[in-house]
Phi, psi and omega in degrees: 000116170309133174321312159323300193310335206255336184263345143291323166320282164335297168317295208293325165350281164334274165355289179267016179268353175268332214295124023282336170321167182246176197201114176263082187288164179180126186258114172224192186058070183044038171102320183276352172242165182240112160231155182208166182234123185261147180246120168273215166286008176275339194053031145263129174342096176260338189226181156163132184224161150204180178063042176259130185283110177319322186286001182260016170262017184237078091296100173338301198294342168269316142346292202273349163274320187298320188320311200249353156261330175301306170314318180279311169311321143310293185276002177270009185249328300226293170310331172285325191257148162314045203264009177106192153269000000 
């Protein structure tokens, strides 16, 4: 997969792994890092990471792990934050 292809893939990934939240991703330092911020409905910080090496994300699996720690951080917040029903 050509690089573009593959960092977008990563983004909307990202992106769309919080929903409904909202979740903002953003590819900076030439391409090589990722960082993103999940929003609850308040537009307060329920997540935020940054300086993840885009190569160690396009292995599904590191990915799909930073995913699913953000997800259990969220929600172990879950009395604090504005998530919704």
């Amino acid at each position: 997969m050509p690089e573009l292809q593959c960092l977008t893939k990563i983004k909307v990934t990202v992106e769309h792994a919080f929903e409904p939240l909202l979740c903002r991703a953003q590819v900076y330092d030439s391409g090589q890092k990722l960082r993103f911020k999940v929003v609850d409905r308040d537009y307060d910080t329920a997540f935020e990471i940054s300086d993840l090496q885009v190569r160690d994300l396009v292995g599904d699996t590191y990915l799909s792990d930073i995913i699913e720690q953000a997800r259990s951080r969220i929600e172990a917040r879950r009395h604090r934050l504005n998530l919704g029903p």
